[in-house]
C-alpha positions, 0 to 999 in steps of 0.5 A: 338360552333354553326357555323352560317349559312346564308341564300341563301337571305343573301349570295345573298345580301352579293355578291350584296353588296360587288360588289356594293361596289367594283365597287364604289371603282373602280370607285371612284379610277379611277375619282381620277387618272383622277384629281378628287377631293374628293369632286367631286368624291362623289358628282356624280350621279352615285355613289349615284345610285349605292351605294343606289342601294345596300343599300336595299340588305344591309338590307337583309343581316340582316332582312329575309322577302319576299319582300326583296327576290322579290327585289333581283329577281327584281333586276336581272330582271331590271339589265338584261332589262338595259344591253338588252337595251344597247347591245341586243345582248350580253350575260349578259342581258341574263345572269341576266334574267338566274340568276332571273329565278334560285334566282325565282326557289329557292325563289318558286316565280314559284311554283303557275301558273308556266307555265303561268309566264314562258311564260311571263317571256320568252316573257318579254326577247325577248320583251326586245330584240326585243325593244334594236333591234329597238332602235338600228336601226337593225329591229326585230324579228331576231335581237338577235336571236343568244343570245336568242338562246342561252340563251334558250339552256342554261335554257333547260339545267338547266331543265334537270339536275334540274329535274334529280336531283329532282329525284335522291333526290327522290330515295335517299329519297325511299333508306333512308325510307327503310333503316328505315325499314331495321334497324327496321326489324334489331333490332327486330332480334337482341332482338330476338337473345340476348333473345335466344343467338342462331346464326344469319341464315346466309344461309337464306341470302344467305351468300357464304363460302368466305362472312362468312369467312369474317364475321367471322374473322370481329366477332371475332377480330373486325378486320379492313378491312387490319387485314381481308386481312392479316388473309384470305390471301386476297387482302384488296379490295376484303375484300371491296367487299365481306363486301359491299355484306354482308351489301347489304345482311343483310340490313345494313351499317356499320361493327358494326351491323354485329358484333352485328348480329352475335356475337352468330354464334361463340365461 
């Protein structure tokens, strides 16, 4: 059976939701420890403002489309201008400008014109800043300076590893390519060598004595590597090494190419 998999929309709106919905819960619990009634309880604005609040990422759980994304990263953006609005100099408006700059990346809401919606994005933060500041009496332009610091630190961060990530893919991808080629390069040598039935050139490759000792046992036996050890009076970890030479030698990754490669080189 297929397992089913949901997307990054899905697991975002499933995390709002489930949050949502336990904040209501909380909330509802705590009015009613308060001497609340029932009715009273649901029949407060707030409640209704959160619950349909997360009604549209209820929906998304269940319908994938781009405008239900750009209401996720919205919605981010509106929670982190509500919390800089009420304190501007504590983490969590920041956090959630953080967590809209990642949900816009993955979503590719930065790819066209990036560096201007970047600058705009940053300036809508500290604008948002800058405003909480002056609602709160304590001036501007330094006000908050800590946090957005801060939180400028932590987006660079991001970047750097995002960025050497990105490259290694790229390596991986490299390494991947000519590992196809390796193995083509690979069955053509071995039809050539199940036609002939002549041994494999080890010295080509510059295989050493202990190498094709290795391999010979390997060959012959179908030894794993602790029946290798124990047949060359070897430590197990060094019948590992000498086997990922071999592989690196040859151009493959597994044992079994090698028994394919070589089952000619000994009788």
């Amino acid at each position: 059976m297929k397992k089913f998999r949901l997307t990054v929309q899905q697991r975002i709106g499933t995390m709002i939701c489930v949050i949502g919905l336990a904040t209501v819960f909380i909330n509802g619990i705590q009015y009613y420890m308060e001497g609340e009634t029932f009715i009273q309880i649901i029949s407060y604005i707030s409640i209704w403002v959160l619950f349909l609040t997360i009604l549209p990422f209820m929906v998304s759980i269940f319908i994938e489309n781009n405008f239900l994304k750009f209401l996720q990263f919205s919605f981010f953006i509106f929670t982190g201008v509500i919390n800089i609005m009420d304190s501007y100099d504590d983490v969590y408006g920041p956090g959630m400008f953080f967590a809209a700059w990642l949900l816009g990346r993955h979503y590719g809401f930065f790819e066209r014109r990036s560096k201007l919606k970047y600058t705009l994005f940053i300036f809508f933060l500290i604008a948002s800043t800058q405003v909480s500041a002056i609602i709160h009496d304590r001036g501007a332009f330094t006000a908050g300076k800590g946090i957005l610091l801060y939180t400028i630190f932590i987006v660079l961060l991001v970047i750097i590893l995002w960025k050497d990530m990105i490259s290694q893919q790229k390596l991986l991808k490299l390494e991947n390519s000519s590992l196809i080629v390796n193995y083509k390069r690979i069955q053509d040598q071995l039809k050539e060598l199940e036609e002939e039935q002549k041994p494999y050139n080890l010295k080509a490759i510059r295989i050493t004595p202990s190498e094709e000792r290795v391999i010979k046992i390997l060959t012959i036996y179908k030894a794993s590597n602790k029946e290798i050890a124990e047949r060359l009076n070897l430590a197990e970890s060094t019948v590992k090494l000498h086997l990922y030479n071999i592989f690196n030698k040859i151009g493959v990754d597994n044992r079994f190419a090698i028994i394919d490669l070589c089952k000619y080189n000994y009788s």
